[in-house]
N, C-alpha and C positions, 0 to 999 in steps of 0.2 A: 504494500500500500504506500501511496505516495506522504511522506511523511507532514505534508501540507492541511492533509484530510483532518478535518478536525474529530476530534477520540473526548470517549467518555468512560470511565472506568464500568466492569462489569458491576460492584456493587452500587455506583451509583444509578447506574440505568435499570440494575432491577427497582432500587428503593423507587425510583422517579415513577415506572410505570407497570408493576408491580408483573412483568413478564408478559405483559399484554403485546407487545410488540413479539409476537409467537414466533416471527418468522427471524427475530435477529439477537433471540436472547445469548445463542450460543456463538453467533456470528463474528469473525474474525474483521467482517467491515464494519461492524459499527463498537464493536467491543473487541478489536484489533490487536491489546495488549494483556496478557496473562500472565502472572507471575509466575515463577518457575516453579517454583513449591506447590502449587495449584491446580492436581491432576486435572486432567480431560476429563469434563463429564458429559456423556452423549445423551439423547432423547429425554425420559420424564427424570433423570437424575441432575440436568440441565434447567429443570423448568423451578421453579420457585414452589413450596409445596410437594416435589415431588411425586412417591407415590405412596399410598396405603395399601393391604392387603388385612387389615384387622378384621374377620369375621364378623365381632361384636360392635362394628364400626356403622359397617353394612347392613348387617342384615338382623331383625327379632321375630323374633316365631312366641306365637302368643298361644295360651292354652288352648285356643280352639282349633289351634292348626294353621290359621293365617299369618304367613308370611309379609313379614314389611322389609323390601329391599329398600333402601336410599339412594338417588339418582344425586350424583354431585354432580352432573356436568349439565348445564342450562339447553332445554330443546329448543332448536330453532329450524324444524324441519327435516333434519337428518337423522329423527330417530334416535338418536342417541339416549334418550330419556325411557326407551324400551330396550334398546337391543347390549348397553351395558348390564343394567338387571336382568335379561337375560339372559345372558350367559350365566351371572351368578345363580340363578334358578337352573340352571342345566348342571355345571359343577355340582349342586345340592342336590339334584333330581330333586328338586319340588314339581311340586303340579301346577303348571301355571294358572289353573282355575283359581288358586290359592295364597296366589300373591298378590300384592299391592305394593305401587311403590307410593313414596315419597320424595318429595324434593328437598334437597340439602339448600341452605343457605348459604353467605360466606363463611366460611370457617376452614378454608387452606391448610390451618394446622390439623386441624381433624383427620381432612378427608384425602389431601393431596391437592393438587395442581386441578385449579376449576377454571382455568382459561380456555375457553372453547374457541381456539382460532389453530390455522394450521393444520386440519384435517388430522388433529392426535387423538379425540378420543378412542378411538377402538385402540389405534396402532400402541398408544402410552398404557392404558387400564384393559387388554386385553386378558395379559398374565394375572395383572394382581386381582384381577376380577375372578378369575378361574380359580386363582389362590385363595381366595376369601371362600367361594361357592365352598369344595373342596375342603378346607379346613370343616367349616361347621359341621357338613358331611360327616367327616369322623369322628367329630367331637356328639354329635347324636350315635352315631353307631357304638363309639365310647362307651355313651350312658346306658346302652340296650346290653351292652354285654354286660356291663357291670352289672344290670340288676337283673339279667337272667343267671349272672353267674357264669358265662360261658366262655372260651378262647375269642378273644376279635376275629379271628379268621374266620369265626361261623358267622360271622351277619355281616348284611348287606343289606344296601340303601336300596329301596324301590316305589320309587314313584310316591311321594310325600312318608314314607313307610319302611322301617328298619326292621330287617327279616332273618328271624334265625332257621339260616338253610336249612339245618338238618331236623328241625322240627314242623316248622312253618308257620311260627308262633309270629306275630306282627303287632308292632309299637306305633303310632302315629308319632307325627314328627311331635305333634300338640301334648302330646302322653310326654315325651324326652324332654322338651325344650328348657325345662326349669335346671334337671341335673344337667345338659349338656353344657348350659352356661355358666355352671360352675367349675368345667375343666378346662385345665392351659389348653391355649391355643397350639394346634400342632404346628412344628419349625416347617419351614419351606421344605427340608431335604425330606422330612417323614411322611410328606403330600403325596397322594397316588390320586393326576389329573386322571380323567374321564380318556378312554380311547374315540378317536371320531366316531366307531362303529356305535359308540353306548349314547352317541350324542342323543337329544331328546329333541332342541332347540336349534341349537347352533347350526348353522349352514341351511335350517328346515324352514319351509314354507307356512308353518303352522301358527306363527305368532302373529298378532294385528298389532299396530301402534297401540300400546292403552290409552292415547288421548285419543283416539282416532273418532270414536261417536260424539265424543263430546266435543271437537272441532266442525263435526258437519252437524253437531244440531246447534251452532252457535254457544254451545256451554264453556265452552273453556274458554279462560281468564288470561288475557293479555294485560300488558301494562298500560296498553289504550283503554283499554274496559277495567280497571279497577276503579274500587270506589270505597269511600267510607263515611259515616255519617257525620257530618260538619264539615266536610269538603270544601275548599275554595278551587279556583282553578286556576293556571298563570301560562300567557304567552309572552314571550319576548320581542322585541325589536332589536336585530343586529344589526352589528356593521354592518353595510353591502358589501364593504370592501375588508378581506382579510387583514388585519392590522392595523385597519380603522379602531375610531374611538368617537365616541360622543363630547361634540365641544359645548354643546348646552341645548339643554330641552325645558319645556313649557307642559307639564300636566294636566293644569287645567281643563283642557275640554276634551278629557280621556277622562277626570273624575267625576267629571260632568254625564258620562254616559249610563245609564241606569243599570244597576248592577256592580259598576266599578267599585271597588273597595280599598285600592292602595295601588302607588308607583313604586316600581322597586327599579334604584340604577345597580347594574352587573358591570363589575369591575373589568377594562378590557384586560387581558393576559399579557403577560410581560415577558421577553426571549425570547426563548422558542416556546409553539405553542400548546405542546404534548398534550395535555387532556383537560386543559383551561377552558374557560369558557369565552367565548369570542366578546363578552361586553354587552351592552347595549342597555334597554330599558325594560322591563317587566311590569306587565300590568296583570294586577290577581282580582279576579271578578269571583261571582256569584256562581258563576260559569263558563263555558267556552267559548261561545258568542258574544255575551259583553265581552270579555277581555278582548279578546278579537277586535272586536267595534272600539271599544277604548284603545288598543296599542292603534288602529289606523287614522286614529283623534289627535296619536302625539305628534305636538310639533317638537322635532331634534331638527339639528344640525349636526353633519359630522364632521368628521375632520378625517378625510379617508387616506390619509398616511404613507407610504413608502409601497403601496403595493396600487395607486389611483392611476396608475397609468398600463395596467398589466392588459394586454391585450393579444390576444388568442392567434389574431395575424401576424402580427411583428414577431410573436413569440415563435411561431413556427419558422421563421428564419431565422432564429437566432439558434433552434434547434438544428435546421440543416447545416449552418456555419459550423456548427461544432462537431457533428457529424462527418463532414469535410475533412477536420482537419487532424492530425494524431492526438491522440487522447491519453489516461492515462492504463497504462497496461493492465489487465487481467492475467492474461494467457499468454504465454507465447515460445509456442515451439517452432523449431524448424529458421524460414527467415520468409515470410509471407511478403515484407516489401521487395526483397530481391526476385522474387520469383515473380512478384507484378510485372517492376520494370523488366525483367529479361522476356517477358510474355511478349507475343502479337498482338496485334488490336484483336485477331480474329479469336486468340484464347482467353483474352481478358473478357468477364462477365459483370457487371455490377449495378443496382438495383437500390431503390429507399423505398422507408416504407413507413408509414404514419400511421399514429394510434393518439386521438383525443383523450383530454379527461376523462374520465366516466363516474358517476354518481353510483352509490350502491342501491338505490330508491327501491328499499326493502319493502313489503306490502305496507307492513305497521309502522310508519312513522314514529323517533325515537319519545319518550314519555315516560315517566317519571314520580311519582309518590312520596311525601318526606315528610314527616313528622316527630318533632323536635320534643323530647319532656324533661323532665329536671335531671333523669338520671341518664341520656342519649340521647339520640335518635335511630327512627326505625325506618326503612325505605322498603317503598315495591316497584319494580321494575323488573323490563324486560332488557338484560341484558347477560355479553358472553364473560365477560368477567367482572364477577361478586366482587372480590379480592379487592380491584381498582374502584371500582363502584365503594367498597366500604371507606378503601383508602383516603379516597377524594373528599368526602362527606365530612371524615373523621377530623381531617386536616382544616377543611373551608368552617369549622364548627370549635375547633383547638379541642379536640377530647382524644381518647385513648379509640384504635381502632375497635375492640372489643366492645365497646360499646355503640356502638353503630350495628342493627340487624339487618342488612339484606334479605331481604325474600324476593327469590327469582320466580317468576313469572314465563310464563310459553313466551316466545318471539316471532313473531310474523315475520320473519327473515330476517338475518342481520349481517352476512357476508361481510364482514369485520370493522361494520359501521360502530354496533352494537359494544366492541371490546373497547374503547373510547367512552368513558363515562361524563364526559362534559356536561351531558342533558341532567345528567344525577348531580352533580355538583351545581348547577344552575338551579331546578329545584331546593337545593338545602340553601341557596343564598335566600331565599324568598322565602326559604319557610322560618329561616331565622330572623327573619323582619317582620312576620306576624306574630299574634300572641302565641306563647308557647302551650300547645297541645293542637292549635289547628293544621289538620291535613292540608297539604296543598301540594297538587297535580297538575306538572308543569307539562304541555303536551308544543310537540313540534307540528305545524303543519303541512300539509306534501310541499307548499314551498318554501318553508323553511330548511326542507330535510333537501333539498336539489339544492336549493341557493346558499346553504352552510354546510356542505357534507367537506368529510375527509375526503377527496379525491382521488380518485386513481394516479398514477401520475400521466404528463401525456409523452409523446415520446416521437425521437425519428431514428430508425435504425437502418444504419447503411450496410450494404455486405459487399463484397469484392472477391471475386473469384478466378482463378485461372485453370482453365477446363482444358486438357491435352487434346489434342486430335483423337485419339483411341476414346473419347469420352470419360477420360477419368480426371477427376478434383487433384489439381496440383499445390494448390495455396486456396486459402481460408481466413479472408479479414470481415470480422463483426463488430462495428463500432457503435454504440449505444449513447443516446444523447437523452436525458432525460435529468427532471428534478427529483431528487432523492425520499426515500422514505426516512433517512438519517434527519435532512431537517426540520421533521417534528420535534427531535430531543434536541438537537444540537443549533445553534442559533448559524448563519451562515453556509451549513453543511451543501456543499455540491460535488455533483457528480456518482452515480449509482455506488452503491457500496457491495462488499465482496458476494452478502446472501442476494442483493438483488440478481446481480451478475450470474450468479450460481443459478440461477433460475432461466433452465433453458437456453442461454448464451456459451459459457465456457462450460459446464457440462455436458459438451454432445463429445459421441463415440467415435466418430463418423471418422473412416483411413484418410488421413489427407494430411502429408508431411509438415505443410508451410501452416501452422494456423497462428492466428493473433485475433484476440479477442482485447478491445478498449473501451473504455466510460470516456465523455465529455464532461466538462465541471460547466453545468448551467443554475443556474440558483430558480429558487424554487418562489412563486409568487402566492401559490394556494396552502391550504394544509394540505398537504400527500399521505395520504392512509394508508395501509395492507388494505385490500378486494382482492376478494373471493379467486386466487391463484395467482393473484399479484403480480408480477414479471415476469412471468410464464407467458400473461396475454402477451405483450407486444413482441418480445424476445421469438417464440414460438408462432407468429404469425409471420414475422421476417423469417426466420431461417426458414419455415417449412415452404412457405411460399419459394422463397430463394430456391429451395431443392427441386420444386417444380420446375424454374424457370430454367436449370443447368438440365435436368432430364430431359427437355423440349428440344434444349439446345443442342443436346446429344443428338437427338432422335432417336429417345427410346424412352421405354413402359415406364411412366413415374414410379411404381408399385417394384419391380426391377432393380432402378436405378439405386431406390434407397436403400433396399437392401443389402445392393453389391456394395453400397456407400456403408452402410454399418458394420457390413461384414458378416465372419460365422461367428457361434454362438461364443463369449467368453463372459467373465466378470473381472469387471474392472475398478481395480481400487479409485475411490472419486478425487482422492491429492493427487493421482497423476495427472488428473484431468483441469490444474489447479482449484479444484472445490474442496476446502478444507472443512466446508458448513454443512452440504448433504444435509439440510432440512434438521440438522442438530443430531444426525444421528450416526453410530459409529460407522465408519469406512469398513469395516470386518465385516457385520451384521449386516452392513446394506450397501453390497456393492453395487456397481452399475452393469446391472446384467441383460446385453445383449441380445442374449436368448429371447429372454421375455420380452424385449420391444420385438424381435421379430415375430414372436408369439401373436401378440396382440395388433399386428399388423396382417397377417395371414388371417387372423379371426373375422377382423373385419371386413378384411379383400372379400374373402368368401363370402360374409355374409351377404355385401351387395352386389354381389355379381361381377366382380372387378373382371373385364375382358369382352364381359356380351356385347351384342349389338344392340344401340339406344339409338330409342326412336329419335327422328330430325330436333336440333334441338334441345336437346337432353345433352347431360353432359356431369362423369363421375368425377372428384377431389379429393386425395388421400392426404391427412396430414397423423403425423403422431407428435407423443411428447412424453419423456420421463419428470414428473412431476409429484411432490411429496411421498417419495420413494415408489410410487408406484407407474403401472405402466401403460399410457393410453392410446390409441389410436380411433381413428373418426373417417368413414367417407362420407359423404354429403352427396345425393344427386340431386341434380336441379335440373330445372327446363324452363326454359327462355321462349318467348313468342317472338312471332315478327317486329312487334310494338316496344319491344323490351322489356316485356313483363315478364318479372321472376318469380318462379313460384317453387320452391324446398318441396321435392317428391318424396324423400325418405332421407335419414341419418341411421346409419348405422358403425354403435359405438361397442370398442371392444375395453376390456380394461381385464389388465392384472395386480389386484391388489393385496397378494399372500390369502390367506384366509378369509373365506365371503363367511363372516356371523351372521348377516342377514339379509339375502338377496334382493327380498325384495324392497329392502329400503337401498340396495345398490345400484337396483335397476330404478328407482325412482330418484334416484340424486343425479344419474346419469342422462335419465330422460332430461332434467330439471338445469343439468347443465347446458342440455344441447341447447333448448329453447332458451337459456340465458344467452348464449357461444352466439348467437343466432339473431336477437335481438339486440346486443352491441356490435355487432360487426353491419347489421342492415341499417340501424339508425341510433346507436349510442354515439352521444357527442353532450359534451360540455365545454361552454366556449365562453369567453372574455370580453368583453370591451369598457372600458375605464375602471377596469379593475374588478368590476360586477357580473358576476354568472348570468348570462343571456337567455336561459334557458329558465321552468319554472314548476311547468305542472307535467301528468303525462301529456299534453296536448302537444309539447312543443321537446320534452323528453319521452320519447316513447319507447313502449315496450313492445313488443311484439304480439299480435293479434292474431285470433285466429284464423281470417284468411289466409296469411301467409305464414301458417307454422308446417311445419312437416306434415305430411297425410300421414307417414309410418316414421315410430322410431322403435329402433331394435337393437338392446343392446347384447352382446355378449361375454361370459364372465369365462374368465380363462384362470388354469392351474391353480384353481382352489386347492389348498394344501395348508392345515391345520399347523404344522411345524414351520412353516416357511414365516420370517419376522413378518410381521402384517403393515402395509402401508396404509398411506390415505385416501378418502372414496371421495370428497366433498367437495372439493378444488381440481382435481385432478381432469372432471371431465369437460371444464370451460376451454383452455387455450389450444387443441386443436380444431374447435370447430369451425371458427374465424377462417382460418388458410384452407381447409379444408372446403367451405365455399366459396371461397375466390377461386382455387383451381378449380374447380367445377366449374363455376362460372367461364375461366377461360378454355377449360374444354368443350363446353357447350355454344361459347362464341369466338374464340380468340379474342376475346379482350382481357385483358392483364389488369389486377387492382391491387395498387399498394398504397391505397387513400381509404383508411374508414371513417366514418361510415360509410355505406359504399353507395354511390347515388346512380344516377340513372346509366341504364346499358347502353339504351343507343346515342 
C-alpha cells in the first residue's frame, strides 16, 4: 500500500464502528498495519463478538416439550432467522413442530458476532450452531441414561425423544430437560455431529420460513409498523448537500401546523462521516403527516459546504482522467506495460466501463423507536447490526452500553443500508429533547432514504489487453477509478482500498503472464457505503464484459474462451493472487478453486442451452464471479425487437456455495439477486448536480417491473457437500448478472454496452 493512504488502527476502527464495516474488519487496506505479536485471525474469530456454541445460550426446552431456539442474527429476507435455528433443531433432532424461536437483542457478549452484513451468517454460525444442537443432544441422552441406569451407548436421540435401544423404553425431551440442564456442557472434541444421511433438516425441503404467514397476512412487525402507546413521531430535514449544515432556521410556521409538538436541530457530523447523522432539523408531531406538513413549513437556510459543487458530469471525467492514467499498484506480475508497448495496434485490446451510484432503496425505508427512562434507554428497530445501533445511542445519550436495549425487528430489506445506524442515533437525539418516558419514532421517507443513503460508490474501470494472434491473453491491465468505502472512517481517504480491490479485480485466476491491476486516488463527494456485493458490481461487470469482448475478438465460443482462460481445475492460495483479505477468511480453508468456477459455469451453460439455435433476435450472455468465497455464474437471454425493445427471456443462475442448509431460501436469494443484477444495470442510476441527488422516489429511481423481469428464472445449486467450508449465498448472486446482459445484449444485436444504466438499443 502506498504509504500516503491514510491508516486507522484495527482497534480503533472496531471501537468506531463496532465491525459493521463486515467487509474490511480484517482488511489489510483499510487496517493495513498489525503488530507483530498479533496472530492472524480469519473469518468469525476476526469479527468482534466472535462466536458462541453454548447450548444453554441457545436453546430451552420447557417441560412441555417446546423448544425455544434464539435467533441472534436480524432477518432481512435471507432467512436467516429460520435456517440458523434450524440447523440447531437438526443437530438436537427436535421436531420442528416443537420449536419456536426467539429473537436475540444486542448483546455480542452473549451471543457472538450479530452483524449481519457480508453474506456470514451461515458460513461464521454454521459449526457453532451444529455444536450447540449437538451438545444438548447429549447432555439429554446424558440425563436418560443416568436415570435408566444404563451405558450411554444404549440411547439415542429420536425425533424430540431419547431411546433406550435395547429396550424401547422412551423419554421426551420435556421429561429430561430439567436434569439435562444441570450437566457440563460436553467439550467440542466429545461432540459426535449428525452424519448428512441422519440429516432431518438440513439440505431438506421441508422447513417454511417461521415468519413466512405472518409476513403474507401483514402480521409481522417491522420497524415501520411499530408502535407504543404515547407515541410521538419525528421526520427530519437534511442537508441536501453531504457536509452541509444549517446556517439558521425559522420554526414558527412548522409549530404552527396542527399537530406539531416541538423542533429539534440535529447536530451536523464532524470528519469523517461513519454512522453520524447528517444534521438538519427534526420536527416531532402527533404523527407522521403533521411532522411531514410541519418539517415542509421550515424555513432553513443552508450553508451546503465543501461538497455544493459535486456534480455527476464533471465527476465522471474526473473518473476517466484517473482511469487514464497509472494508479496506484495492486497486482502486479509479469510486466503488462512492456508487453503493451511491444504489442501491435492489431493485438492491443482496451475498453471503459461505467457504473453510477446506486441507492440501496430497500422496501422498508430506515425507522426507528427510542425511549429514554431514568435508568436507559430502550430502542426498536429494524436493523443489521444491534451492537452499532446500541453503541451509537449509548454514546449520543453518555451512559454505559448495557444499558441501552435493542430489540431487532424483521427488515424489509436492508443490503447494508441497515448496518449504519445513523437513523437510531437521530431518533435518540429527539427523544432526548422530549420529556423523558415518551416514545418517539423517527421514520425516513422513500425520499429521504434515495436523497440521504450511503451510496454505492460510482466508478470507471478501464482494462487493457494484449491478445496474440493464436487468441491467447498476453498482458492484463485493470485500472479502477472510484471513491473509496475507507472515507466513511477516514476523513480525506482516496483511492479503492486493498478488500475493495480484492473484490473481483486482483482476485481473478485467469493464465495470462503480464497482469497489473491499479486504484486511482479520486476523493469521494457522497457517503460510500458497503451494497449488497459491493465491488464485485462494477469490478465484475468490467472484467467479465472485457472477456467477452477479447473472445469476439478471437473468434471464438465466449463459454470456451473463458474456460481455456481459467484453465484446469486447481486451488489457489489467494496471497499469490495479491488478496491477503479473501473476505477475512483463511487462504488454507478457502482457496480459490478453479474447479468450482468451472463447475458453476458448465451448470449454467447447460442449463440455458449455451450453443442452440435462437430465434432472430435472441441472443445468450455468460458472465461468472468468485464472490464471498463462493462461486457464481449467470447467463441471461434476451431478445430485442426491430424497435429496440428488450425484453429478459430467462436467467439462469448457477452457484456453489459448500453446503446448501437450505435450498430453498438459496434458490430465493438467487432468484432475488437476479431481479436486483437486472434492475440496476437496466435503470439504477444516482446522479448529482450542485451537490444534490437528482433522483427521489421510485418514479425517477426505478426498480424493475414486471413487464420487463424475466419470464423464467432457474437456478442451479452445484457440489453441495456438508464438509466443504460453506461460503456466502446473499451477495454473491448480484455482480454477474449486469455483464451477463450486456453480452446478450451484444449477441442479440452487436451493440457493445459499457455505460449503465443501459438506455436505448437503437
Amino acid at each position: 500500500m502506498n504509504n500516503s493512504t491514510p491508516h486507522i488502527s484495527r482497534r480503533r476502527f472496531l471501537q468506531g464502528s463496532l465491525g459493521a464495516l463486515t467487509l474490511a474488519v480484517t482488511s489489510t487496506g483499510i487496517i493495513s498495519r498489525v503488530h507483530a505479536a498479533e496472530a492472524q485471525k480469519y473469518g468469525a474469530d476476526s469479527m468482534p463478538g466472535g462466536t458462541v456454541d453454548d447450548p444453554l445460550t441457545f436453546i430451552s426446552i420447557a417441560a412441555s416439550g417446546l423448544v425455544t431456539i434464539v435467533a441472534h442474527r436480524a432477518e432481512m429476507g435471507t432467512g436467516v432467522r429460520t435456517s440458523l435455528p434450524m440447523i440447531v433443531a437438526d443437530e438436537l433432532d427436535a421436531d420442528w413442530n416443537q420449536v419456536t424461536i426467539v429473537q436475540a437483542g444486542a448483546e455480542e457478549a452473549r451471543y457472538g458476532n450479530q452483524n449481519v452484513d457480508g453474506s456470514r451468517s451461515v458460513r461464521h454460525f454454521l459449526m457453532p450452531m451444529r455444536r450447540a444442537g449437538a451438545a444438548m443432544r447429549q447432555m439429554l441422552a446424558t440425563a436418560a441414561a443416568q436415570r435408566w441406569g444404563v451405558p450411554l451407548d444404549q440411547v439415542r436421540a429420536d425425533n424430540h425423544s431419547i431411546v433406550h435401544v435395547p429396550s424401547g423404553k422412551k423419554l421426551s425431551y420435556g421429561d429430561l430437560a430439567a436434569d439435562a440442564a444441570k450437566l457440563p456442557v460436553p467439550s467440542g472434541t466429545a461432540l459426535v455431529l449428525k452424519t448428512p444421511a441422519e440429516f432431518r433438516y438440513i439440505g431438506k425441503e421441508a422447513v417454511k420460513l417461521v415468519d413466512l404467514e405472518d409476513i403474507g397476512a401483514g402480521r409481522a412487525t417491522y420497524g415501520i409498523d411499530f408502535h407504543l402507546p404515547g407515541m410521538v413521531y419525528a421526520v427530519v430535514a437534511r442537508p441536501p448537500v453531504v457536509g452541509g449544515k444549517v446556517r439558521k432556521f425559522d420554526a414558527n410556521k412548522a409549530l404552527a401546523v396542527a399537530g406539531v409538538l416541538k423542533v429539534v436541530e440535529i447536530p451536523t457530523f464532524s470528519g469523517a462521516p461513519a454512522f453520524q447523522p447528517l444534521g438538519g432539523v427534526a420536527v416531532v408531531a402527533r404523527n407522521t403527516w403533521a411532522a411531514m406538513q410541519g418539517r415542509a413549513a421550515l424555513d432553513i437556510e443552508w450553508d451546503d459546504g465543501p461538497n455544493a459543487s459535486y456534480d455527476s458530469a464533471a465527476y465522471r471525467h474526473t473518473l476517466e482522467t484517473a482511469a487514464r492514467a497509472p494508479g496506484q499498484t495492486m497486482r502486479n506480475e509479469g510486466n503488462a506495460a512492456q508487453a503493451w508497448q511491444a504489442a501491435t495496434a492489431e493485438e492491443r485490446v482496451s475498453a471503459e466501463y461505467y457504473i453510477p451510484h446506486l441507492a440501496h432503496a430497500s422496501m422498508e425505508p430506515p425507522a426507528a423507536t427510542v425511549k429514554i427512562s431514568d435508568s436507559g434507554a430502550e430502542v426498536w428497530t429494524s436493523v443489521q447490526n444491534p451492537p452499532a445501533a446500541q453503541s451509537a445511542v449509548a454514546s449520543r445519550l453518555g451512559i454505559k452500553p448495557e444499558q441501552v436495549k435493542v430489540n431487532v425487528l424483521l427488515l424489509g430489506g436492508g443490503f447494508g443500508r441497515k448496518s449504519k445506524p445513523d437513523f437510531v442515533d437521530e431518533a435518540a437525539i429527539v427523544a432526548k429533547a422530549m420529556p423523558t418516558g415518551t416514545p418517539v419514532k423517527l421514520v425516513w421517507t422513500r425520499e429521504d432514504d434515495i436523497r440521504h443513503d450511503y451510496l454505492h460508490t460510482v466508478s470507471v474501470e478501464r482494462l487493457e489487453a494484449v491478445m496474440r494472434k493464436d487468441g491467447q491473453v498476453a498482458s492484463w491491465l485493470h485500472r479502477s477509478a472510484a471513491p473509496t468505502i475507507g472515507s466513511l472512517f477516514t476523513e480525506g481517504a482516496e483511492g479503492e482500498q486493498l478488500f475493495e480491490s480484492a473484490m473481483s479485480a486482483i482476485n481473478m485466476p485467469y493464465r495470462i503472464p503480464n497482469v497489473r491491476i491499479e486504484t486511482g486516488k479520486v476523493p469521494a463527494h457522497a457517503r460510500i457505503g458497503w451494497f449488497r456485493s459491493v465491488s464485485n458490481i462494477p469490478h465484475a461487470f468490467a472484467a467479465q464484459s472485457f472477456i467477452a469482448e477479447l473472445a469476439h475478438r478471437a473468434g471464438k465460443d465466449h463459454k470456451a474462451f473463458a474456460l481455456d482462460l481459467i484453465g484446469p481445475p486447481r486451488r489457489i492460495n489467494p496471497t499469490t493472487l495479491a488478496d491477503t483479505w479473501n473476505y477475512s477468511e483463511s487462504p488454507e480453508t478457502y482457496p480459490y478453486d478453479t474447479g468450482r468456477l468451472r463447475d458453476v459455469i458448465e451448470a449454467a451453460t447447460r442449463g440455458a442451452g449455451w450453443g442452440r439455435e435462437l430465434p432472430k433476435g435472441h441472443g445468450l450472455g455468460l458472465a461468472f464471479c468468485y464472490s464471498f468465497v463462493s462461486y457464481t455464474a449467470t447467463v441471461v437471454e434476451v431478445a430485442v425487437n426491430d424497435q429496440g425493445e428488450l425484453q429478459v427471456v430467462a436467467v439462469d443462475m448457477a452457484i456453489d456455495c459448500g453446503p446448501q442448509i437450505n435450498p430453498e431460501r438459496i434458490r430465493a436469494q438467487m432468484e432475488g439477486g437476479a431481479i436486483m443484477g437486472l434492475s440496476l444495470a437496466l435503470s439504477g442510476e444516482i446522479s448529482f448536480k450542485n451537490g444534490r441527488v437528482e433522483q427521489g422516489n421510485f418514479h425517477d429511481y426505478t426498480v424493475l417491473r414486471h413487464p420487463k423481469s424475466p419470464r423464467v428464472i432457474r437456478t442451479h445449486l452445484v457440489n453441495d457437500n456438508i464438509d466443504v467450508p460453506p461460503g456466502g449465498v446473499g451477495e454473491p448472486p448480484v455482480p454477474p448478472v449486469a455483464p451477463a446482459l450486456c453480452n446478450a445484449i451484444f449477441a442479440a444485436t452487436g451493440k457493445r454496452i459499457r455505460s449503465l444504466p443501459i438506455r436505448a438499443l437503437t
